[in-house]
TORVEX-330585 format. One record per residue (C-alpha): x, z, y; residue number from 1. Coordinates in steps of 0.2 Angstrom, whole numbers, padded with zeros to 4 digits. Layout:
BEGIN
       x       z       y     i
       X       Z       Y   NUM
...
This chain:
BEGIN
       x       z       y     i
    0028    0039   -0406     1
    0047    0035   -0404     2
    0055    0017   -0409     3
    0073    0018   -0404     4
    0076    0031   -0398     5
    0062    0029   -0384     6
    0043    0031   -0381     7
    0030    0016   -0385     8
    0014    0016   -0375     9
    0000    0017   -0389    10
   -0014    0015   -0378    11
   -0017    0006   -0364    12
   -0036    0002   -0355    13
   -0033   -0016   -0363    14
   -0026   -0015   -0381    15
   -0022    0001   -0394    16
   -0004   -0005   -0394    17
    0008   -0012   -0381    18
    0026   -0014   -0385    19
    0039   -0020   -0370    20
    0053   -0031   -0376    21
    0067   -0021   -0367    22
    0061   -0009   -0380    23
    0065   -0020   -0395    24
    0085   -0022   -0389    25
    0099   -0012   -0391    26
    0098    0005   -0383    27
    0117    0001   -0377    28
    0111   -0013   -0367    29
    0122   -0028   -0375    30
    0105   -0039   -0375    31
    0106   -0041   -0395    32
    0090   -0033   -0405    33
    0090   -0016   -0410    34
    0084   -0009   -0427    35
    0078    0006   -0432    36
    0088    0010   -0446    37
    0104    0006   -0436    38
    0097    0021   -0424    39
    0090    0008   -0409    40
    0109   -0001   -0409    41
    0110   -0018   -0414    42
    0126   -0022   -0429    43
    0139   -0023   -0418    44
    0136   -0009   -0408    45
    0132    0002   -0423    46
    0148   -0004   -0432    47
    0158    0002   -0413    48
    0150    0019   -0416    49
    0154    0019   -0434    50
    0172    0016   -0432    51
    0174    0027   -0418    52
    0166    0043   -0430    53
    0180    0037   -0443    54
    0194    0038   -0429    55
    0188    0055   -0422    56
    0187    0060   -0442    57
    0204    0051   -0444    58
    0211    0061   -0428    59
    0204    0080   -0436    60
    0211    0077   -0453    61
    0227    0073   -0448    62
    0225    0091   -0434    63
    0220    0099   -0452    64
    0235    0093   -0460    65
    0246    0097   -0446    66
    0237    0117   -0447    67
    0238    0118   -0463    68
    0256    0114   -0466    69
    0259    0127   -0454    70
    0249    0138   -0462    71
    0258    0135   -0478    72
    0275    0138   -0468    73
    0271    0153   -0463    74
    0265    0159   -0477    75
    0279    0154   -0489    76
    0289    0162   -0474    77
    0281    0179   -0476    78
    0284    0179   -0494    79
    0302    0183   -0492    80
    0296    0197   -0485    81
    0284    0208   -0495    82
    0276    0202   -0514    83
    0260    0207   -0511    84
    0258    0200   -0496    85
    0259    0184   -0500    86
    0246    0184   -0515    87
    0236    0190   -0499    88
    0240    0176   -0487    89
    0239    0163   -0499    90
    0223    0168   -0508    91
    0218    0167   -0488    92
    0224    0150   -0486    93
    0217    0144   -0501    94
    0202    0149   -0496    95
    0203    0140   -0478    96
    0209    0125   -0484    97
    0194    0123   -0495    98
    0182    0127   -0483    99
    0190    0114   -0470   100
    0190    0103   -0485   101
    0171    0104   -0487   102
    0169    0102   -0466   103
    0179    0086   -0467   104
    0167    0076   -0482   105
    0151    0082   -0474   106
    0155    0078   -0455   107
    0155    0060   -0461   108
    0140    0062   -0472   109
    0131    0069   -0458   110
    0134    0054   -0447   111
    0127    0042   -0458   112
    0110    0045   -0470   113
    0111    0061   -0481   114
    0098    0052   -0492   115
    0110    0041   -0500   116
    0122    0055   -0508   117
    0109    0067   -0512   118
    0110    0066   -0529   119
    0123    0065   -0543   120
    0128    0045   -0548   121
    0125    0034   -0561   122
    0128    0021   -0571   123
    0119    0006   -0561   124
    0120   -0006   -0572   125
    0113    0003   -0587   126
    0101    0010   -0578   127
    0090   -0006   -0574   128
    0085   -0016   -0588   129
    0079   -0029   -0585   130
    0069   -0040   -0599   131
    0077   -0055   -0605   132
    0065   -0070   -0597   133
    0071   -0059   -0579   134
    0091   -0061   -0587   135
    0088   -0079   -0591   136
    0080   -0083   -0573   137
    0093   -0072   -0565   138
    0108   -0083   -0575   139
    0099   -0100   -0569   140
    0099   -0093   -0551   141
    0117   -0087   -0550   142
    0122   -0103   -0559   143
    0116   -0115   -0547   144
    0120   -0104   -0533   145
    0138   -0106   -0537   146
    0137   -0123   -0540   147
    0129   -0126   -0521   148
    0145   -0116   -0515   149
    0158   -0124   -0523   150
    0149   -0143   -0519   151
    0150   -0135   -0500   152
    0166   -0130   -0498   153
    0173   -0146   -0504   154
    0168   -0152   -0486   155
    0181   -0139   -0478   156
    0194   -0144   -0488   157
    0210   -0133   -0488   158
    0199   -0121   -0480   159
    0186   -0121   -0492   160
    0198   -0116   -0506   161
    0205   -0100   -0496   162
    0188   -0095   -0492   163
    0183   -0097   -0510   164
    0197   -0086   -0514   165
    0195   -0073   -0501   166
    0176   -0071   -0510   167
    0181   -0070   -0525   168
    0193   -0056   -0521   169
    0177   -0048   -0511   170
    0166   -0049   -0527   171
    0179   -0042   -0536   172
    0181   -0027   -0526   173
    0164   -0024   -0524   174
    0163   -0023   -0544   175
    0177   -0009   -0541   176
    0165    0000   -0528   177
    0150    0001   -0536   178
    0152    0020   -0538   179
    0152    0023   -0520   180
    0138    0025   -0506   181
    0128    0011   -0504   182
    0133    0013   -0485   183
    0150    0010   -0489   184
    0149   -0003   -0498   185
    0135   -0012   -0483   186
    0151   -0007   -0473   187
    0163   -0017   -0484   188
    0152   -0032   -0484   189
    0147   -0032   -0464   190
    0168   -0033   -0464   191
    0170   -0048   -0476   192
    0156   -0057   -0465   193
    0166   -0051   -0448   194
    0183   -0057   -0458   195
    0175   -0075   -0464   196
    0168   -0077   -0446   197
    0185   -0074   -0437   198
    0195   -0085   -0451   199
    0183   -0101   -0448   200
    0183   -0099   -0430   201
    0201   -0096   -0427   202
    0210   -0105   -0438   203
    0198   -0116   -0447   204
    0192   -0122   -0428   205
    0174   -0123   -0437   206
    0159   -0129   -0423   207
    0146   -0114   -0424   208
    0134   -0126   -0431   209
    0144   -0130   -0446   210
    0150   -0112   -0446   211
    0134   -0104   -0447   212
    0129   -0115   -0462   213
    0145   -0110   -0469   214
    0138   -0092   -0468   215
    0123   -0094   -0474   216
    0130   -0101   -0490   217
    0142   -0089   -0492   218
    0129   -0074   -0490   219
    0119   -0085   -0503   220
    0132   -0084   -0516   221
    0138   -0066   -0513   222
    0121   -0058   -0513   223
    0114   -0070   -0527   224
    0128   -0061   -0538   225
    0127   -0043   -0532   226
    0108   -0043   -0530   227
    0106   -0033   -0545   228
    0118   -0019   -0540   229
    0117   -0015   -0522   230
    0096   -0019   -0520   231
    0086    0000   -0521   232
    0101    0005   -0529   233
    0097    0024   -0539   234
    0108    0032   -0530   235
    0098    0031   -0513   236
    0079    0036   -0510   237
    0074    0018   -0507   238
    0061    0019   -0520   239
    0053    0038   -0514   240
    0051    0029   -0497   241
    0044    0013   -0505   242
    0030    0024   -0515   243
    0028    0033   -0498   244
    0023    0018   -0489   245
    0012    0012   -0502   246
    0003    0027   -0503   247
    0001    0027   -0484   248
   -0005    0010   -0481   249
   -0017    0015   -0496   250
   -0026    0031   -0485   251
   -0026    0017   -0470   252
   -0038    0006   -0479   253
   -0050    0008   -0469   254
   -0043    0004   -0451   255
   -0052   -0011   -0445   256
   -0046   -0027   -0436   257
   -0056   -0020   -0419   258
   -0046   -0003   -0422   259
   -0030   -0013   -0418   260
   -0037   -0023   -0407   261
   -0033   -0037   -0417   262
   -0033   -0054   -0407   263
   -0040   -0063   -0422   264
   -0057   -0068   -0430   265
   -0056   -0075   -0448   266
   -0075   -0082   -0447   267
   -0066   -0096   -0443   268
   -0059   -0105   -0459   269
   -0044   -0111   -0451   270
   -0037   -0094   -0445   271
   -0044   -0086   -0461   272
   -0032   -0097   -0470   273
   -0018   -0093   -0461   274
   -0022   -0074   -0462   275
   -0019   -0078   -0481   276
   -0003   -0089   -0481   277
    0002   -0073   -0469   278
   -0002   -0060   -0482   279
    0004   -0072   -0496   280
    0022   -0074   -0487   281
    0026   -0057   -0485   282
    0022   -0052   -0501   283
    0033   -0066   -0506   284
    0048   -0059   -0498   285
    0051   -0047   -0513   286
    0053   -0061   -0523   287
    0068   -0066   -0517   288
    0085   -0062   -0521   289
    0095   -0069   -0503   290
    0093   -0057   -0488   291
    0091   -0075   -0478   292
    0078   -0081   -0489   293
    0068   -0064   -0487   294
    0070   -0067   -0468   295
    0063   -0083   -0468   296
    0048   -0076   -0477   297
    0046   -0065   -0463   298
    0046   -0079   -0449   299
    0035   -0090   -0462   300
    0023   -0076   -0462   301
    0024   -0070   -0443   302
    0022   -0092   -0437   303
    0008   -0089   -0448   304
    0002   -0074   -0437   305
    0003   -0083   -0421   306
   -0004   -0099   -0425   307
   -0021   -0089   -0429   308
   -0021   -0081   -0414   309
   -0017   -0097   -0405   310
   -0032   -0105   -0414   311
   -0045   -0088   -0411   312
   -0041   -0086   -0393   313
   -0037   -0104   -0389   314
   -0021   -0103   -0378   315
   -0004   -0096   -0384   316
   -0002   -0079   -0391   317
    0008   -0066   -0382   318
    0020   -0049   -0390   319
    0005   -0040   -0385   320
   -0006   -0050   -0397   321
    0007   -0052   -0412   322
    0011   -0035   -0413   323
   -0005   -0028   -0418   324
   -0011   -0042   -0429   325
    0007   -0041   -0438   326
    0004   -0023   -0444   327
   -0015   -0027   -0448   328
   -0007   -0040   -0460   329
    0006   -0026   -0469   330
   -0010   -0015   -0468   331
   -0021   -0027   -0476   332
   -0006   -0034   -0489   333
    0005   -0018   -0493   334
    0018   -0029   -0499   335
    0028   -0021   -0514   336
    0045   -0013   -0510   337
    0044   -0013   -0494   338
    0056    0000   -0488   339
    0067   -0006   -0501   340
    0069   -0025   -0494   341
    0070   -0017   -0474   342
    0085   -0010   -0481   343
    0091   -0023   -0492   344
    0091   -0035   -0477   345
    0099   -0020   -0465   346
    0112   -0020   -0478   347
    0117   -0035   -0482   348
    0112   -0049   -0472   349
    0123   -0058   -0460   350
    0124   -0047   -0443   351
    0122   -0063   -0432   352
    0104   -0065   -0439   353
    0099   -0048   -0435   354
    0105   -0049   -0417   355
    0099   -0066   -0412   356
    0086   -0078   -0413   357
    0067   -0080   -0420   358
    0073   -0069   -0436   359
    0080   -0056   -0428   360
    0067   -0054   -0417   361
    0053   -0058   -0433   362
    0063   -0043   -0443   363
    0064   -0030   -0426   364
    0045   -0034   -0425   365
    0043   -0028   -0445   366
    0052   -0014   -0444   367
    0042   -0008   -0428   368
    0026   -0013   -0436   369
    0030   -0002   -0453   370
    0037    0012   -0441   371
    0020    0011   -0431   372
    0009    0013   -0447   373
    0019    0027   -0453   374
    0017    0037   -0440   375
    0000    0033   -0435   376
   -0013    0044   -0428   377
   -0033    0046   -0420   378
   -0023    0042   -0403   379
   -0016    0025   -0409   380
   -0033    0019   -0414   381
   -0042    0026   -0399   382
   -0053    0039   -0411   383
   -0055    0055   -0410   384
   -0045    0068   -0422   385
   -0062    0072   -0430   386
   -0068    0054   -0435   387
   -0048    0051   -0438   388
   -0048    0064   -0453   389
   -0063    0060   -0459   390
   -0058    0042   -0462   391
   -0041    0049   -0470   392
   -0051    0061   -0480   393
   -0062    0046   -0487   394
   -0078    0057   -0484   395
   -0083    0043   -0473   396
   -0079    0023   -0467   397
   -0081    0016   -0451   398
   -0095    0002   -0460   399
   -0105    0017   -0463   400
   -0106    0021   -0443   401
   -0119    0011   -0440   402
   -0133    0019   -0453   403
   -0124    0035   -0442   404
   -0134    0031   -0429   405
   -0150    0035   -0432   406
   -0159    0050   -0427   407
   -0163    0063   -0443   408
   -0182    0061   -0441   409
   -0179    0044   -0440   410
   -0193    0033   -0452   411
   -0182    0025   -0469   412
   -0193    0011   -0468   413
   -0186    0004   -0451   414
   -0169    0010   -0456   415
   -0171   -0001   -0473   416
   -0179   -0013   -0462   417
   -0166   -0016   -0449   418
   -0153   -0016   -0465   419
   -0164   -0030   -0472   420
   -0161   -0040   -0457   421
   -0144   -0039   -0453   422
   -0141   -0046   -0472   423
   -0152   -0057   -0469   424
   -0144   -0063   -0454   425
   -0123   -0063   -0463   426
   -0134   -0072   -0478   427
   -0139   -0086   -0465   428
   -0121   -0085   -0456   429
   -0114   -0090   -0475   430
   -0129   -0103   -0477   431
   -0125   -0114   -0462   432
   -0105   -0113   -0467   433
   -0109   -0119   -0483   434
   -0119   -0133   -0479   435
   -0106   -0138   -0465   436
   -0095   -0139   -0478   437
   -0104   -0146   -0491   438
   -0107   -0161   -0479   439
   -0092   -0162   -0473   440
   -0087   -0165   -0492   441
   -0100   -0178   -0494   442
   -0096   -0188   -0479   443
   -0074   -0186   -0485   444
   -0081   -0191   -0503   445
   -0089   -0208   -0496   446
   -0076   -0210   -0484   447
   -0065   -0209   -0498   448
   -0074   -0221   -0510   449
   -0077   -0235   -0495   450
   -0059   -0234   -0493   451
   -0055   -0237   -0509   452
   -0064   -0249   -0511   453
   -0061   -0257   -0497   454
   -0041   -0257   -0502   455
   -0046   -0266   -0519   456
   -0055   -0278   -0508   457
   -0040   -0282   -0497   458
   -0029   -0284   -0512   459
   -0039   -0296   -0522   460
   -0044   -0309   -0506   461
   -0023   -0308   -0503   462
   -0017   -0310   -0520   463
   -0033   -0322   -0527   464
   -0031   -0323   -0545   465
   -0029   -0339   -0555   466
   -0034   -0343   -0571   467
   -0027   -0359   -0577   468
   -0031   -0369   -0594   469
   -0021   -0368   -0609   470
   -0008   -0383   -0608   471
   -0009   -0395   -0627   472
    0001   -0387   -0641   473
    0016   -0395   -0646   474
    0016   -0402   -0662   475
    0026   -0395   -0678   476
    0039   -0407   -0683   477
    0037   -0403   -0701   478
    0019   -0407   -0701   479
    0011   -0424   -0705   480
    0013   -0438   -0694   481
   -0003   -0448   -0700   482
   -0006   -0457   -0683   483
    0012   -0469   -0690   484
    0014   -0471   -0707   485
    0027   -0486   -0702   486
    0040   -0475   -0702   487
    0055   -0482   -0716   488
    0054   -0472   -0732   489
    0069   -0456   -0730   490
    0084   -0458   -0738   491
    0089   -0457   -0757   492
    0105   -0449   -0765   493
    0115   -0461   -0774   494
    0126   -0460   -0788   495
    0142   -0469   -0791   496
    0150   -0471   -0808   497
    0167   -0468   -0810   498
């Protein structure tokens, strides 16, 4: 089996699969990570490679121009000299300059995937529809995407506006090239990122901390927008190779944790819970509409992986250890799309992440892992090619293996018996968990109440309450005053004459 451009060693005394980490860099040796899809270079190199096809092609189309202007000379040339002739030597040249003509697009074509112009183009967006709750959630996402941006790049000031404006311009010409290659327009994008990158550095004077933040934001707003357009895109075979995938993972279901030498027992509860928020992580990731934010479910998921290792084996996991458990997790999840969102993030996502850091190394890691299962055989598993096909087949499982063994003569009874017992023995396994647990709630349920009520306690002895009696009523002063009847009688209106 080939990653990169050189052979991995799939079986070794100790473990089914071994990876070196020279093997997950560059094949040019610049120390960034490689990817498979970027055949073993990392994004810089590739891009160096890239623009060095286009000069070579640059340099024969201008030596076919130069030929075939001299062709054309020539043959005008000879005209003068015979009629028919010249209905010859041009119906010649018109012939060679459309062959060369067909030479030049396909030399191109052949450098980079064929798969992505094998087909005649369409409209994408009329091709997806999308329902209307999906629209609505889109429009809420892209909405408070934008205003994130535009809050940010207040901080940069002048700056800020130019790069706004230099994005706007790049989504604008992206709506323009939506009928090209889906390479072409990753190249287009890879050059925005390179020309925002230079612009903050250089002139802006921007401290890489701030600058990759800036990045990140910007890759947020442009990918949140074009999401819709350049994500498994009709024009490509992103969605043959997902189904392809599935189905494989699907034939694979019965490879077992001991088959990959999988450094993890999820008896224990605690690593059974991180096998799930492992699963439920990557599965995530196709949720998710920033090539950044489907990274980060890929480290979520692979911190995830070595946190139960380190709990199983008690001491920090190695690469030799992640490896295998990681493509026991894809094996056991077969998350959606998965083909899809390799390339999505390939694509699209800032270069810098794919080159450096725990990311790049998570995402180098995924692609191995998805490389590994697709082109896994007896030899990877340490079985032999019979029990390999069989188990492809679905004639038999490996939890049948152990019925396997007995001898044909052998009495039902005892074989019955000695199945008897070993349920009997997982039944008691799952007994004792669950009365360790269930006590484990009953003593955190009285913990719980004692505390409580020890709070309530502490609260009433510091803030004693005091009832104090109801002071006298005043008394109404339109009401009676029979305790003084002393009083002089109230005045009388008079009435004087005249």
């Amino acid at each position: 089996m080939v990653f990169f451009g050189r052979k991995m060693n799939l079986k070794s005394e100790r473990r089914g699969i071994h990876v070196d980490q020279s093997e997950l860099l560059c094949k040019k040796g610049c120390g960034y990570y490689g990817n498979l899809a970027w055949q073993g270079f990392c994004s810089k190199c590739w891009r160096e490679e890239y623009h060095k096809a286009r000069q070579r092609q640059i340099q024969e189309d201008w030596e076919l121009a130069e030929r075939l202007q001299r062709e054309e000379e020539e043959a005008f040339a000879s005209s003068q000299s015979s009629q028919g002739a010249q209905s010859l030597t041009f119906s010649k040249f018109e012939g060679k300059k459309t062959n060369e003509k067909s030479r030049k697009v396909t030399t191109v074509k052949k450098f980079f995937s064929a798969s992505s112009r094998g087909g005649p183009k369409k409209e994408i967006p009329e091709a997806k529809a999308a329902s209307p709750s999906l629209h609505r959630q889109a429009s809420l996402e892209t909405d408070r995407a934008s205003k994130e941006f535009i809050e940010f790049l207040k901080t940069f000031h002048k700056m800020g506006q130019e790069i706004y404006k230099q994005t706007k311009s790049f989504l604008e010409a992206m709506h323009h090239k939506r009928e090209l290659s889906i390479e072409e327009q990753s190249e287009y994008a890879q050059d925005f990122y390179q020309n925002v990158a230079e612009r903050l550095q250089t002139r802006g004077k921007v401290p890489p901390e701030k600058m990759e933040k800036a990045m990140d934001q910007i890759e947020k707003y442009v990918m949140t927008r074009l999401y819709k357009y350049v994500f498994c895109p009709e024009t490509t075979d992103d969605e043959k190779k997902d189904l392809a995938v599935q189905k494989r993972i699907r034939a694979l279901h019965w490879v077992t944790p001991q088959m990959l030498c999988v450094p993890v027992n999820e008896e224990i509860p605690e690593v059974s819970d991180m096998v799930v928020k492992a699963i439920t992580d990557i599965i995530e990731m196709d949720s998710k509409r920033v090539p950044r934010d489907k990274l980060a479910c890929i480290t979520k998921c692979s911190k995830h992986i070595f946190n139960a290792i380190k709990i199983t084996k008690n001491e920090p996991a190695s690469a030799d250890d992640f490896l295998p458990t990681l493509i026991y997790i894809v094996l056991k999840g077969n998350p959606p799309r998965l083909q899809s969102n390799i390339q999505y993030i390939t694509r699209f996502c800032n270069p810098s992440r794919l080159m450096t850091g725990e990311d790049g190394y998570y995402f180098t890691n995924l692609c191995c892992a998805v490389a590994f299962i697709e082109k896994l055989d007896a030899q990877s598993l340490n079985l032999s090619q019979e029990d390999f096909d069989r188990y492809m087949s679905g004639q038999t499982s490996p939890k049948k293996q152990e019925s396997e063994r007995w001898a044909p003569n052998a009495c039902l009874g005892v074989k019955q018996m000695y199945k008897n017992l070993d349920l009997l023995s997982q039944l008691n396994e799952r007994q004792e968990r669950l009365m360790s647990q269930a006590k484990k709630l009953e003593k955190d349920l009285i913990d719980w109440t004692d505390g409580i009520a020890k709070e309530v306690q502490d609260i009433v002895e510091k803030y004693p309450l005091e009832i104090k009696p109801p002071s006298q009523p005043l008394a109404a002063i339109d009401s009676e005053n029979v305790e003084n009847d002393k009083l002089p009688p109230p005045l009388q209106p008079q009435v004087y004459a005249g």
